[in-house]
C-alpha positions as CSV (number, residue, x, y, z in Angstrom):
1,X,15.2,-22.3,-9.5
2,X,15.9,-18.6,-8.9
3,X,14.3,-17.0,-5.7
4,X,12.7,-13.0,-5.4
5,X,16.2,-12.1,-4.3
6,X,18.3,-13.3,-7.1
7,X,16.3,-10.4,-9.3
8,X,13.8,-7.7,-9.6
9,X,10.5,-10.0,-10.3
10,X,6.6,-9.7,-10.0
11,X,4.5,-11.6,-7.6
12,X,1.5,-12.5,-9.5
13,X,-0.9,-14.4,-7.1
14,X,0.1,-14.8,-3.3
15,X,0.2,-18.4,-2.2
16,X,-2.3,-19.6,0.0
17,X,0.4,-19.9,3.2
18,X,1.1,-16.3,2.9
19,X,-0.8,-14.4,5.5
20,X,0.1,-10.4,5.1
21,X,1.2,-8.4,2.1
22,X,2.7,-4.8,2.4
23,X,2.5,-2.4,-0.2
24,X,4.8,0.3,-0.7
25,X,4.7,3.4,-3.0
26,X,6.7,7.3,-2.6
27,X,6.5,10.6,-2.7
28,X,8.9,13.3,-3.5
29,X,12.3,12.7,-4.8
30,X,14.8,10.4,-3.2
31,X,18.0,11.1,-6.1
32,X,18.0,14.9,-5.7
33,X,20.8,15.3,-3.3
34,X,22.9,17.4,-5.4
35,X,20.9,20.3,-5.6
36,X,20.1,20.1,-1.4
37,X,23.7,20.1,-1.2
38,X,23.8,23.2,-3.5
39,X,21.5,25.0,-1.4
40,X,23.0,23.7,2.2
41,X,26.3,24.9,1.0
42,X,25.2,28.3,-0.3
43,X,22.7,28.3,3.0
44,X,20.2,29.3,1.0
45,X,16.5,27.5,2.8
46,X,15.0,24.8,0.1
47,X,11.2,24.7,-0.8
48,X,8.9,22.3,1.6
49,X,8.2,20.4,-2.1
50,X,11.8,19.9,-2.4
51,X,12.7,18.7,1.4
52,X,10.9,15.7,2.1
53,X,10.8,12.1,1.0
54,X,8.3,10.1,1.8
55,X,7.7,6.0,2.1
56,X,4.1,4.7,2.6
57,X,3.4,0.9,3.2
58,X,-0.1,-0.5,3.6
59,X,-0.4,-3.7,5.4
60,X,-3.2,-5.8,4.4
61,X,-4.1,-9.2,5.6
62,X,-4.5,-11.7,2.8
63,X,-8.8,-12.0,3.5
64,X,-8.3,-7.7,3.8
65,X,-6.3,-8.0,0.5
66,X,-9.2,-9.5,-1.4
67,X,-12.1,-7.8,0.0
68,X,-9.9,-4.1,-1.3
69,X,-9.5,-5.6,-4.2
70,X,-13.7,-6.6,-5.0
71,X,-14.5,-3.1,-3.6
72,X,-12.3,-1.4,-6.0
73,X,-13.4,-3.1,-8.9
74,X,-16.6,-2.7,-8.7
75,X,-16.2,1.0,-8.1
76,X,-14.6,1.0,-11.4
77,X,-17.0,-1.2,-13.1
78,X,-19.9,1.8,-11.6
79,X,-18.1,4.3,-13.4
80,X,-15.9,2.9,-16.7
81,X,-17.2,0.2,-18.6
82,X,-15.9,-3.0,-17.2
83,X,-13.6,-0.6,-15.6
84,X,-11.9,0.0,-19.2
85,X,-10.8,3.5,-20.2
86,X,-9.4,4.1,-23.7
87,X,-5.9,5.8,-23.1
88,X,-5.1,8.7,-26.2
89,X,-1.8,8.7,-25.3
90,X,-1.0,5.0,-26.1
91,X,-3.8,4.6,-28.6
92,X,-5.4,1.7,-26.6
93,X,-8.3,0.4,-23.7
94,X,-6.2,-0.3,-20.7
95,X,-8.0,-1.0,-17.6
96,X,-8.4,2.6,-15.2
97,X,-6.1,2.6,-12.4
98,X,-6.3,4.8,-9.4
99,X,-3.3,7.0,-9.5
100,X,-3.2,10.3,-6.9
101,X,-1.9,12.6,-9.5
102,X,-4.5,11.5,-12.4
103,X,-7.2,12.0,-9.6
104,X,-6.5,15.6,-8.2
105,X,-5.6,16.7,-11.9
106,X,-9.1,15.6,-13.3
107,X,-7.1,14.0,-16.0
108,X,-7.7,10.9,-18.4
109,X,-9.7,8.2,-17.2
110,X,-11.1,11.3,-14.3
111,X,-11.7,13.6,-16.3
112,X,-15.2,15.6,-15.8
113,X,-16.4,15.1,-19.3
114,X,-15.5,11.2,-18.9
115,X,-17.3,11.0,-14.9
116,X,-19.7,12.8,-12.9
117,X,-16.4,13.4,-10.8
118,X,-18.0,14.7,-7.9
119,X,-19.9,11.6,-7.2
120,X,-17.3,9.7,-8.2
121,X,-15.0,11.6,-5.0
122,X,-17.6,10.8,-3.0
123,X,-17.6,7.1,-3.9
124,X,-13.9,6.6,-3.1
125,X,-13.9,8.3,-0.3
126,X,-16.6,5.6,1.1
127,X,-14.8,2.9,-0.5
128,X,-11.3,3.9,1.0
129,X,-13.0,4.6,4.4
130,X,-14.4,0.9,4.0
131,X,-10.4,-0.7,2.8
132,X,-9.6,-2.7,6.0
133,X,-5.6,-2.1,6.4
134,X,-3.0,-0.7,8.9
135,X,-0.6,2.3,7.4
136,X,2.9,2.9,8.0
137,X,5.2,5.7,6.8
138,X,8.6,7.5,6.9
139,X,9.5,11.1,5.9
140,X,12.8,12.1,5.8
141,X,13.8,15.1,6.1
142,X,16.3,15.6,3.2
143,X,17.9,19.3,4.6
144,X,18.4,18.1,7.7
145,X,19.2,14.6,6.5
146,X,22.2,15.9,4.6
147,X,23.0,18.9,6.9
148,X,23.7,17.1,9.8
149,X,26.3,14.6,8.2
150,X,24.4,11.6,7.4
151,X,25.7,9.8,4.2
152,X,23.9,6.7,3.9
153,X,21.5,6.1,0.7
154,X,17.9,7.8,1.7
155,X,15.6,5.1,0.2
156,X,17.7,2.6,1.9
157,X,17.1,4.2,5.0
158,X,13.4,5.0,4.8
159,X,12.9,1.5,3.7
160,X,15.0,0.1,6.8
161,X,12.5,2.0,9.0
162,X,9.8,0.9,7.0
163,X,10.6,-2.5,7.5
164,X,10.8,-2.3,10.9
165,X,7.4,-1.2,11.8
166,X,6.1,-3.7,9.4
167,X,7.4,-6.2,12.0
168,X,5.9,-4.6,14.9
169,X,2.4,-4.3,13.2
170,X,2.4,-8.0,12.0
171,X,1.9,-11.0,14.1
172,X,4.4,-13.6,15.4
173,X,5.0,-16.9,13.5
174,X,2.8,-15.1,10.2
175,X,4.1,-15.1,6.8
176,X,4.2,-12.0,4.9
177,X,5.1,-10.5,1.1
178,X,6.3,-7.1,0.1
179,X,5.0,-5.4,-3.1
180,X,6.8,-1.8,-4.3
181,X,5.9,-0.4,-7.6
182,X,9.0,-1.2,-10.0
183,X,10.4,2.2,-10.8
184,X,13.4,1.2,-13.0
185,X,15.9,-1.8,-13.7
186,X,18.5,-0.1,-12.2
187,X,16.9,2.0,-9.4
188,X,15.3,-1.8,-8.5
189,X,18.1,-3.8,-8.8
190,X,20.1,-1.2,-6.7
191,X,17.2,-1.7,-3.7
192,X,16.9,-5.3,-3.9
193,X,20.4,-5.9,-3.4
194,X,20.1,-3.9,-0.3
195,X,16.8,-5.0,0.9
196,X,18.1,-8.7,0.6
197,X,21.5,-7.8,2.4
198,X,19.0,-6.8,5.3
199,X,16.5,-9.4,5.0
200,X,19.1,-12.3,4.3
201,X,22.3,-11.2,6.3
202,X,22.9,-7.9,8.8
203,X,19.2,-7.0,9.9
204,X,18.3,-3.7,10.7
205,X,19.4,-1.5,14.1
206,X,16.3,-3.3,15.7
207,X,15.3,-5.8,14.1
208,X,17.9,-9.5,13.1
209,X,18.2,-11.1,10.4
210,X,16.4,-14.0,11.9
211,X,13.1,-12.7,12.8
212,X,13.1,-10.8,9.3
213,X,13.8,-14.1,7.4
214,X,11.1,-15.6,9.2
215,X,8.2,-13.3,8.8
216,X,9.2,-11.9,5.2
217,X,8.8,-14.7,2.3
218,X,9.5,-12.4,-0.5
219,X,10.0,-8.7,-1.9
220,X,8.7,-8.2,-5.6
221,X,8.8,-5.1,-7.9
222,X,5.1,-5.0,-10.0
223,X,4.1,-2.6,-12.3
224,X,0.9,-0.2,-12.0
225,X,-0.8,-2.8,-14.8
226,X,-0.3,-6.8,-16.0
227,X,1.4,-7.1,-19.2
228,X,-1.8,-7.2,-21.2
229,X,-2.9,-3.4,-19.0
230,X,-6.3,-5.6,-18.6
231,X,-5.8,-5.5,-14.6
232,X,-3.9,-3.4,-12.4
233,X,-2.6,-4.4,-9.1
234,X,-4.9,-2.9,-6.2
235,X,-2.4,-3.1,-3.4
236,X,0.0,-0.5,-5.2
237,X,-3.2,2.2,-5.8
238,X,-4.5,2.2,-2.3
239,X,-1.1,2.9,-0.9
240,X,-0.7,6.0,-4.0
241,X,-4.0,7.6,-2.7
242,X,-2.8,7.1,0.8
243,X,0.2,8.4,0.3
244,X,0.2,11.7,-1.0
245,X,-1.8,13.1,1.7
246,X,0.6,11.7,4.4
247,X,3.2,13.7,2.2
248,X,1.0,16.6,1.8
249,X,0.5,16.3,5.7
250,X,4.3,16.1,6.9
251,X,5.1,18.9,4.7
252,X,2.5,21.7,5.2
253,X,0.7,20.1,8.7
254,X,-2.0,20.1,6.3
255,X,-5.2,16.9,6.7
256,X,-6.9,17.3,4.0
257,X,-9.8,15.4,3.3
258,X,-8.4,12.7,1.8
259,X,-6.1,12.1,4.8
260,X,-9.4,12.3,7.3
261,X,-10.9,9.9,5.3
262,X,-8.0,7.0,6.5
263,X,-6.4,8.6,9.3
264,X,-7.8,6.0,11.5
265,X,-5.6,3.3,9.7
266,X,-2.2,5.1,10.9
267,X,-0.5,2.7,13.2
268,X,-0.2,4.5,16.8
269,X,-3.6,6.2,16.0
270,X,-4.3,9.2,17.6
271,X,-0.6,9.5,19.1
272,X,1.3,8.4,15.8
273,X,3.8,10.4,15.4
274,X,6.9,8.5,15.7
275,X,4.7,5.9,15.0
276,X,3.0,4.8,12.1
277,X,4.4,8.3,10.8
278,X,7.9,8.6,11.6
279,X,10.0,11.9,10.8
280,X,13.7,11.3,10.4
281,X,16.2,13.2,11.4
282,X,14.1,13.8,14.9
283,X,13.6,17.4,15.6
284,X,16.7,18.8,17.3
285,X,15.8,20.0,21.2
């Protein structure tokens, strides 16, 4: 019987012993470290789009899970029929998912002729304000990150930290899974490897081995939709629309509305810097 570490695989329905899952989704890109390079070595500054990397998790308690999940649907089913949307591109319905970029872009399933998207805004805004859930997230710094000598893989990293604060915001003796969005078969086997290596052998700086394999009962890779793109999983949107404006936030000190609207959630909140938002490398005194 193979286990969640033996391959990239897709947790379908968590079991009822589970107590917390943490969803994970990015920002920025992780894999351009050639052309920071470039630019450190011809000291030539890099755009604030191009510096950062970003990792958001949302923690959710199983009941917290559920209740997101009812909310969301039935602001789909308010505005797309049976919260169905018929997609040009791939010639087919597929169920509407909430995707940041799609959102702010008006685009497809949110696109004015399609949705009163006004009201709609105003809807999700209520609905996320409402989403029960504790938010973690880690920003690195890629100029710095790369300027100062560090070497080790950046998603690794971020993820290490990531993982560490999802122990600190959980209880003891609880149970919990960990959902990213599957990017690619190699980018995911690449990660898992790692993550296991942490989870199932060295620990992180702060946290053993021990205590990781105790509270962590599995890390799965799912994609935006199920195979028949009937259903989406809910756990993977939330954390996209809370994401982006965390990103949006470390690089242009920037709360936009959409960050307002969930602030709240940010583990350490009001003082969470270096808390539920955590900047790496620190800032050099």
């Amino acid at each position: 019987m193979s286990t969640w570490y033996d391959k990239p695989t897709k947790i379908l329905l968590m079991r009822k012993d589970i107590d917390y899952a943490m969803c994970i989704d990015e920002n920025g890109s992780s894999s351009n470290l050639t052309y920071v390079l470039k630019q450190i070595s011809n000291d030539k500054e890099l755009s604030e789009d191009d510096k950062y990397f970003t990792i958001t998790g949302c923690i959710f308690t199983k009941s917290n899970y559920l209740h997101a999940k009812q909310s969301i649907e039935l602001l789909k089913n308010k505005y797309w029929k049976d919260g169905m949307f018929y997609d040009s591109k791939s010639k087919s319905n597929r169920a509407v998912c909430f995707h940041s970029r799609d959102i702010r872009k008006h685009d497809g399933a949110f696109n004015d002729n399609v949705i009163d998207y006004n009201e709609f805004m105003v809807d999700l805004s209520n609905v996320m304000k409402d989403i029960q859930c504790k938010v973690i997230s880690i920003s690195i710094n890629l100029y710095e990150y790369l300027k100062r000598g560090y070497t080790h893989n950046v998603y690794n990293v971020a993820f290490d930290f990531l993982l560490e604060r999802y122990i600190y915001e959980t209880k003891n003796n609880k149970k919990g899974v960990i959902m990213l969005e599957a990017r690619g078969k190699d980018e995911d086997r690449e990660l898992l490897d790692h993550i296991s290596k942490v989870i199932n052998t060295t620990g992180t700086k702060k946290i053993s081995s021990r205590e990781l394999k105790t509270k962590i009962d599995g890390v799965y890779f799912n994609p935006k939709w199920n195979e028949e793109y009937s259903s989406t999983y809910v756990g993977l949107e939330i954390t996209d629309l809370f994401s982006y404006p965390i990103h949006k936030y470390v690089k242009r000190d920037i709360k936009d509305k959409a960050f307002l609207t969930f602030e709240d959630k940010i583990a350490g909140y009001p003082n969470y810097i270096n808390k539920g938002i955590k900047l790496f490398p620190p800032e050099q005194k």
